[in-house]
Structures are given as structure tokens and as C-alpha cells.
C-alpha positions in Angstrom: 0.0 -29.8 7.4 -0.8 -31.6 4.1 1.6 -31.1 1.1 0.2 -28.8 -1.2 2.0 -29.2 -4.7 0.0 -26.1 -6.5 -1.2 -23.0 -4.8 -2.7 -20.3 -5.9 -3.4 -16.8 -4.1 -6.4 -14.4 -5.4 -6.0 -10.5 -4.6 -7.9 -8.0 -7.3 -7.8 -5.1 -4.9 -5.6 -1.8 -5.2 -2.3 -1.3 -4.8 -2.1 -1.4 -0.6 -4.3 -4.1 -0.3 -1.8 -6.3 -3.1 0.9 -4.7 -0.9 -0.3 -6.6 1.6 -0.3 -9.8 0.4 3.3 -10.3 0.0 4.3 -11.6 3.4 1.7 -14.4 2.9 3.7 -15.3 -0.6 6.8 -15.6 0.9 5.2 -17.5 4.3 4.0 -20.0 1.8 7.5 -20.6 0.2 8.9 -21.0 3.3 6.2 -23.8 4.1 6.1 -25.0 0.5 9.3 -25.1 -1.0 9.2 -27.1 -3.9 5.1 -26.1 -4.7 4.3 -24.3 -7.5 2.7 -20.6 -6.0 0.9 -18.7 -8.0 -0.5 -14.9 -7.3 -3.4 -13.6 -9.6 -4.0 -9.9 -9.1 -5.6 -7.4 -11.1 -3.4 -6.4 -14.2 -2.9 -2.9 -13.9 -1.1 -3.7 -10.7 1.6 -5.7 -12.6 4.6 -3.7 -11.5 4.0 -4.7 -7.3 4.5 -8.2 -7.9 5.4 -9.6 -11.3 8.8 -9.8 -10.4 8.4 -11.0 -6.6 10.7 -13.8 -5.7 8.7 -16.2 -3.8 6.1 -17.0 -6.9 6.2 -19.1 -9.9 3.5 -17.1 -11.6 1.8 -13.8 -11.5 -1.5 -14.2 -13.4 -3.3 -10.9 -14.4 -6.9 -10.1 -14.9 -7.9 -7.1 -16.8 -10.6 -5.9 -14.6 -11.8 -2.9 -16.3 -11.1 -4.7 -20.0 -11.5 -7.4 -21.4 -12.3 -9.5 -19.0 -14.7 -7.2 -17.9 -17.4 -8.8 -19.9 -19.4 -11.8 -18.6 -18.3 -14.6 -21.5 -14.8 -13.3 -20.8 -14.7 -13.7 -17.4 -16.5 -17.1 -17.9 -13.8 -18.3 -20.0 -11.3 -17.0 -17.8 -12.5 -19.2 -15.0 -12.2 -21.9 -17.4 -8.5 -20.9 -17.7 -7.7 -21.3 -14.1 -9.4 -24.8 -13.8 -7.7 -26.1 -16.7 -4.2 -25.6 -14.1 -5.8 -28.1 -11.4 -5.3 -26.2 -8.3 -5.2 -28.4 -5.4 -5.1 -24.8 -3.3 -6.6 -21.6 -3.5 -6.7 -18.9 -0.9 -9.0 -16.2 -1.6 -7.5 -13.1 0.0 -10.3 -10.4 -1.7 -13.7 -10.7 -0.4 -15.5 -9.0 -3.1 -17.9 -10.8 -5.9 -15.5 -11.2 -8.5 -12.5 -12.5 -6.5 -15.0 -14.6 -4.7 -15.9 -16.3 -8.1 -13.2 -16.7 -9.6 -11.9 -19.1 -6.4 -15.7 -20.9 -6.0 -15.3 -22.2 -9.2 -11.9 -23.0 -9.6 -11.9 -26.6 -9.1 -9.6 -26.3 -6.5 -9.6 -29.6 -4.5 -9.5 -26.8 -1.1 -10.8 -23.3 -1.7 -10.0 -21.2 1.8 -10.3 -17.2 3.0 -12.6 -14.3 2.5 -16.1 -14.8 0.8 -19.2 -13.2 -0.3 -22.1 -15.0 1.1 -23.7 -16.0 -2.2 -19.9 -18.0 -2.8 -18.9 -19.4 0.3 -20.8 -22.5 0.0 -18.3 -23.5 -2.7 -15.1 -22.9 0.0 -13.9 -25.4 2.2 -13.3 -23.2 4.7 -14.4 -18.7 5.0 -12.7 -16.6 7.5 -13.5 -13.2 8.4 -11.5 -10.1 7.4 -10.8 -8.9 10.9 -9.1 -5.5 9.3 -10.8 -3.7 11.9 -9.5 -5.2 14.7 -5.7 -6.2 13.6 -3.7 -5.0 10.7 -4.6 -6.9 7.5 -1.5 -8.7 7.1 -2.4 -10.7 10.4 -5.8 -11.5 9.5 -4.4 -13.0 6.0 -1.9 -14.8 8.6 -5.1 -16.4 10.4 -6.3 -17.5 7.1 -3.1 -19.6 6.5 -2.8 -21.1 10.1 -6.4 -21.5 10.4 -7.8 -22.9 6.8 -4.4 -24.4 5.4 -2.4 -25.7 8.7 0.6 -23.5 8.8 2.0 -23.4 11.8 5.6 -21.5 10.6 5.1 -18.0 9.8 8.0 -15.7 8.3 7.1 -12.5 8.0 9.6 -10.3 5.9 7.7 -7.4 5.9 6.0 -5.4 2.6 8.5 -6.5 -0.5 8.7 -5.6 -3.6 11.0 -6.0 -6.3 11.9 -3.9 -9.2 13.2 -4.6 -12.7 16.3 -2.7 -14.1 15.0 -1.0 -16.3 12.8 0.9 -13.8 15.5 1.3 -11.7 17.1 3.1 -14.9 14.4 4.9 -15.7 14.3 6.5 -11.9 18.0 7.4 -11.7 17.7 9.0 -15.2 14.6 10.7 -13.8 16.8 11.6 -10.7 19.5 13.0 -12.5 17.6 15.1 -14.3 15.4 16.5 -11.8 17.3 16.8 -8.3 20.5 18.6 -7.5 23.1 16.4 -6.7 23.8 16.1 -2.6 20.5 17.4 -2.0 18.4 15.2 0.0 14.9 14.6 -1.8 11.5 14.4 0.5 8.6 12.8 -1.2 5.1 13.8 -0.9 1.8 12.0 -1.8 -0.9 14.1 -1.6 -3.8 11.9 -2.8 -6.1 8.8 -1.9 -8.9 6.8 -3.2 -11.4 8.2 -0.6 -11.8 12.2 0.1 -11.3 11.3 4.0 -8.0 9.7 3.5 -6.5 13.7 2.8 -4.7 15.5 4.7 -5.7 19.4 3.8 -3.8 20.9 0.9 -3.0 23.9 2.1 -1.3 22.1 4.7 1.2 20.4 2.3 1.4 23.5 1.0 3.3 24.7 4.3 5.2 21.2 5.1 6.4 22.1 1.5 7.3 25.5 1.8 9.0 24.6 5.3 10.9 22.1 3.8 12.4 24.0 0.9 13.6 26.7 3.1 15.6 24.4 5.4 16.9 23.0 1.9 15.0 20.5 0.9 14.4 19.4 -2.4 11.0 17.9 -2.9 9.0 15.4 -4.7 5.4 14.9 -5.8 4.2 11.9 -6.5 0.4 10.0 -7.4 -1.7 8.9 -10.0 -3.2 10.9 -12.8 -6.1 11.5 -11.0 -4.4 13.0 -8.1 -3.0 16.1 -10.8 -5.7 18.4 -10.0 -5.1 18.6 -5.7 -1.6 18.4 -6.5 -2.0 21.7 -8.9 -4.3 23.1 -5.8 -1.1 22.5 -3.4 1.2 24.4 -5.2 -0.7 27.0 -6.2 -1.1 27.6 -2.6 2.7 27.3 -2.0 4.5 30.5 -1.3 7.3 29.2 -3.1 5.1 27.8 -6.0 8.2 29.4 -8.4 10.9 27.7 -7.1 12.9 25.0 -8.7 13.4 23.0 -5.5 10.6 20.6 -6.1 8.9 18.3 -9.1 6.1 17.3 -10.1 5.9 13.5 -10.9 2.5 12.8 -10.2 1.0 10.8 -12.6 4.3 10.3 -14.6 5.6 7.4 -13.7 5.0 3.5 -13.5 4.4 1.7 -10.3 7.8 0.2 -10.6 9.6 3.5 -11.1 7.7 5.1 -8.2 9.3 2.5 -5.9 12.7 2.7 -7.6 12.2 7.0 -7.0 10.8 6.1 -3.2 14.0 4.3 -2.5 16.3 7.4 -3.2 14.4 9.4 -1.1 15.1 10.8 2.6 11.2 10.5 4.1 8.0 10.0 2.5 5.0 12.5 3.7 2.1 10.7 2.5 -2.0 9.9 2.9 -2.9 6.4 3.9 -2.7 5.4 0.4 -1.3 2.5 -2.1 1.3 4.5 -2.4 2.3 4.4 1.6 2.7 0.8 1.3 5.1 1.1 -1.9 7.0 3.3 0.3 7.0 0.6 3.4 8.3 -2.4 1.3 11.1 0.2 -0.1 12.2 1.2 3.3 11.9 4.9 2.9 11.0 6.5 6.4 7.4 7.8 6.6 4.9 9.9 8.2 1.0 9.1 7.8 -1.9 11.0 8.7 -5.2 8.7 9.7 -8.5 10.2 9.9 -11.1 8.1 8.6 -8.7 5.1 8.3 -8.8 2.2 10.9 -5.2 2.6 12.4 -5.2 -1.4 13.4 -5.7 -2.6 10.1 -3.5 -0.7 7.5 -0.8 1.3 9.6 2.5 1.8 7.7 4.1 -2.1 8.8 7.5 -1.0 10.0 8.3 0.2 12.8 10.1 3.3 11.9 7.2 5.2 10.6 5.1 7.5 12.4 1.6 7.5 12.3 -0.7 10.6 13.8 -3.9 9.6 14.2 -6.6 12.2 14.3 -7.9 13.3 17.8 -11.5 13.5 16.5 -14.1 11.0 18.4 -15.7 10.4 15.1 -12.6 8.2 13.9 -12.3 5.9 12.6 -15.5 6.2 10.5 -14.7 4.5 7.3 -16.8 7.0 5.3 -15.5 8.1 1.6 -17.0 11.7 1.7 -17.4 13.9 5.0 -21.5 14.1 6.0 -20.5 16.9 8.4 -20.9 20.8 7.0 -19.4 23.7 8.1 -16.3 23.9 10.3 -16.6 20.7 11.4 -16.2 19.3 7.6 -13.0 16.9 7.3 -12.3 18.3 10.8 -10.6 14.7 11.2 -8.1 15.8 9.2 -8.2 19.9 9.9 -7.4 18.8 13.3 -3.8 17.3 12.4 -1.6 20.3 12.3 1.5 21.2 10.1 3.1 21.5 13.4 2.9 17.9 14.5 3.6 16.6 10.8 7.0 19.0 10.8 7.6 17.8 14.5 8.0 13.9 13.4 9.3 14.7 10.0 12.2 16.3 11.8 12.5 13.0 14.0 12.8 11.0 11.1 15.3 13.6 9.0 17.5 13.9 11.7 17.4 9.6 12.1 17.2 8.4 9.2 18.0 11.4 6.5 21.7 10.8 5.4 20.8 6.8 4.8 18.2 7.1 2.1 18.3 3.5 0.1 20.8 2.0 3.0 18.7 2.0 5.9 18.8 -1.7 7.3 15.1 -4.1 7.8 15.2 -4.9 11.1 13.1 -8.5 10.3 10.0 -8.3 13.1 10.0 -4.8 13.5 7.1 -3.5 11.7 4.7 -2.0 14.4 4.9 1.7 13.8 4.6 4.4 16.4 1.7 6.0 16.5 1.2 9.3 17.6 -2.9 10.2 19.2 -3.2 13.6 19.7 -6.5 12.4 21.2 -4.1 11.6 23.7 -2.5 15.1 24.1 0.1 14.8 21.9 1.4 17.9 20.3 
């Protein structure tokens, strides 16, 4: 294995897919001790790994800003030659990401291309997402391209300033009763197949307060208007036992919020994999999603994976009509969400923010109802 003295690892994509990436940061410590590692990621995304451990440097890009414009992003590449990488590892296969490590000036450029790039790497590997979770395909690309043979994989990790963890328990204290335990729910995600049915929340959440439950909803901005649609769909849309934080708080804070609660009900999302590398229990529903590649990495989450034959299609918008419209997701029932959320209350529910990592033990269960299960 040579001795690399300057590394750098590329990931512009959202906040899962950065998620993602950490285990291969702190693999590379563990290889390269006294290297300089650096992470450049997409600047909005700041909050997931600014503050991670294992790197010297989080460089940002401002995708949709200023570097958004062609002489920008020109002299941006400029910027990273002029810190004589004798590494990069591309871990974003898209145009941009591609680029910016073909024309680093890295002495080794390794991982995912675009065909148009990969003449400039020393070595492309495929993204084999489809077949094995992500995490083990950025794995192949360090034993494969860059020699490691020693791979320590801590999990999803993220670290969080104090001031966001502040910020959260002030939010806490002002929002939740004390002794209560809190359940968190994420109702959106990037692509329209990735959502679990409002109404559905609607009756988790309405299930939930009447056992005593206090809840939390979480998301982005954009995720305001479904979350609106839930409640108003709620029978117990008046109550006081749930709030609304969705769109309200900073990456950093959502993950400081995550921590303090009992279980996370959530889409296959970014925000999924915030709740992984904070160790909150979790239950995911997969329809269009390829359960291999991005299942929730630990190993005491559950997963229900949609009995429809038309999984895992990897489409953003239904093409079917009718009844048979999101039927991926139609066809996972409140029942079977309530049935696992129950498993992991009854487990788990009492420990929120003291459950111990179990290091290795990130293969979730996964419940088919293809399968029969009920």
C-alpha cells in the first residue's frame, strides 16, 4: 500500500449520499494516520461533516452559487490543484464531481466517473449501489484503486457543535413535556416514490398520541406543504402533543433533536441517514428504493419493503394511474409500520440518546411483506 501524504475525498451529492461517505473518512485515518485527508462536499451540507473527526479539511463548493458559473468553477479547480494532491478518490459520479477530480493534478485520481472524464483517472470503478449497499461499494473503491487492505467501519457518524446541541435542548425545552417520550417523523423525500401515503402518518400519528406520545415533525422547507396535508388529515390535528419543526432547523440541530428522540418514522431520505449516525431507532418504508444499496446501516432498524413486483423501480414519479398509482407504497399498511414501531418502543424507548453502537452491526432487518409478512 503506498504512503499517501495528501488525500482528498469528492462527494457533491445530498445529504444520505454525504452520510455515506463517512465510514470511508475514518477507514482512511485508520490506514493513513499522519496524512493530511480532506472531504469536499457541496456547501449547503456543511453541518454533516465540518466537524467530523477523521479530516483535516472540509472544503465546500457552492453548487447552486457562485461557483455555479463556468469561470468560477474553472478557478475553483485551479484552487484544488494549487494543494498538490497526490490522492483523490471521486466518490460522486456525476459531471461536476467528475471534473473537478480529472483535473486536479492529482498524481492518482481513483472511483466513480462519467465517461467523457475517466480517461483522466488512474483507475474508475463502478457504483455497484444496486447490488450492495453504497457504503460497500465506496469500500471496493479503497481496496481496489488505493490498496487498502484494513477496513474499520464505524458505522454513519456525525458530529455536532455545541451550540447546535444548545439550540436543540432549548428547542426541546420549549416544545415537549418533560418525561414524555418524543417520536420523530419525516414525512418527505427528494423523489415522489420515496413517500409513504400521508394519510397514513396521519394515523401512525394519531395512534401514537393516544398511547401518549408526543411527536415530532421534521424536513426541509420544501417538505411544509405534505406535512400541512398530514395534519390536516389528523384527527387530533388540535392537539398539543406534537410540533412542527419541519423546515426550522439546521442540519446540525436536526441531528442534535434526532438524538433525544425514542424512534424515528421516516421515508428513505437524507434525513434517515442523520438519524442512523445518531443512533435513534428507526422504521423505513422502501418502495421504489433499492433495499441493497441505501438500507438504514444499523442493525436495529427495521425496514418494510413493499410487496409490489414492480420494486425496486428507481422511478421519481409513479407512470401507473388509477388504483394501482404509488400502490408500492399504498400497499405498506399502518398496521405493519405500528407493529415494528412497537418492537422498537418497547426495546429501545426508555434509552433515547444512551443506546450503545454495537461496532459491525449495521445490517438492518428487513421486513418483505412480499414474503407474507404482516
Amino acid at each position: 500500500m503506498k504512503d499517501y501524504k495528501n488525500i482528498l475525498v469528492i462527494n457533491l451529492m445530498h445529504i444520505g449520499d454525504l452520510m455515506l461517505v463517512t465510514p470511508v473518512l475514518r477507514t482512511l485515518r485508520a490506514n493513513y494516520p499522519k496524512a493530511r485527508i480532506s472531504l469536499l462536499a457541496d456547501k449547503k451540507l456543511a453541518d454533516l461533516v465540518q466537524y467530523n473527526k477523521w479530516i483535516d479539511e472540509c472544503l465546500l463548493i457552492d453548487k447552486k452559487g457562485v461557483d455555479d458559473s463556468l469561470p468560477n468553477f474553472i478557478r475553483y479547480i485551479f484552487s484544488l490543484r494549487k494543494k498538490k494532491y497526490d490522492l483523490v478518490i471521486n466518490l460522486h459520479r456525476n459531471e461536476r464531481a467528475s471534473a473537478l477530480a480529472a483535473f486536479s493534478g492529482a498524481d492518482r485520481i481513483v472511483g466513480y466517473s462519467k465517461p467523457g472524464f475517466s480517461m483522466f483517472f488512474s483507475q474508475v470503478l463502478p457504483n455497484l449501489k444496486a447490488v450492495k449497499h453504497q457504503i460497500h461499494s465506496h469500500f471496493d473503491v479503497l481496496e481496489q484503486a488505493v490498496g487498502i487492505e484494513k477496513i474499520d467501519d464505524g458505522g454513519l457518524e456525525m458530529w455536532l457543535p455545541k451550540e447546535a446541541e444548545e439550540r436543540a435542548e432549548k428547542i426541546w425545552q420549549e416544545h415537549f413535556t418533560p418525561g414524555k417520550r418524543v417520536v420523530a417523523l419525516n414525512i418527505g423525500a427528494s423523489w415522489k416514490t420515496k413517500r409513504w401515503i400521508d394519510s397514513y402518518f396521519a394515523q401512525c400519528a394519531d395512534q401514537l398520541i393516544e398511547e401518549g406520545y408526543e411527536l415530532a415533525f421534521f424536513g426541509g422547507p420544501m417538505d411544509l406543504e405534505i406535512v400541512e396535508a398530514c395534519i390536516g388529515q389528523m384527527k387530533h390535528k388540535d392537539s398539543r402533543s406534537y410540533t412542527v419543526l419541519t423546515g426550522k432547523v439546521s442540519l446540525a440541530e436536526l441531528g442534535a433533536l434526532l438524538k433525544k428522540c425514542a424512534l424515528f418514522i421516516t421515508t428513505d431520505s437524507g434525513p434517515m441517514h442523520v438519524g442512523v449516525a445518531q443512533n435513534v431507532p428507526i422504521v423505513t418504508m422502501f418502495g421504489a428504493s433499492p433495499v441493497p444499496g441505501f438500507y438504514p446501516y444499523d442493525a436495529k432498524d427495521v425496514l418494510i419493503k413493499t410487496p409490489e413486483p414492480c420494486h425496486p423501480c428507481g422511478i421519481h414519479e409513479c407512470p401507473l394511474e388509477g388504483e394501482r398509482h404509488m400502490a408500492c407504497m399504498k400497499n405498506i399498511t399502518v398496521d405493519i409500520v405500528m407493529k415494528y414501531a412497537h418492537e422498537l418502543l418497547e426495546k429501545y424507548g426508555d434509552m433515547a440518546g444512551n443506546i450503545p453502537r454495537v461496532y459491525g452491526a449495521y445490517e438492518c432487518k428487513v421486513i418483505d411483506m412480499a414474503k407474507g409478512e404482516s
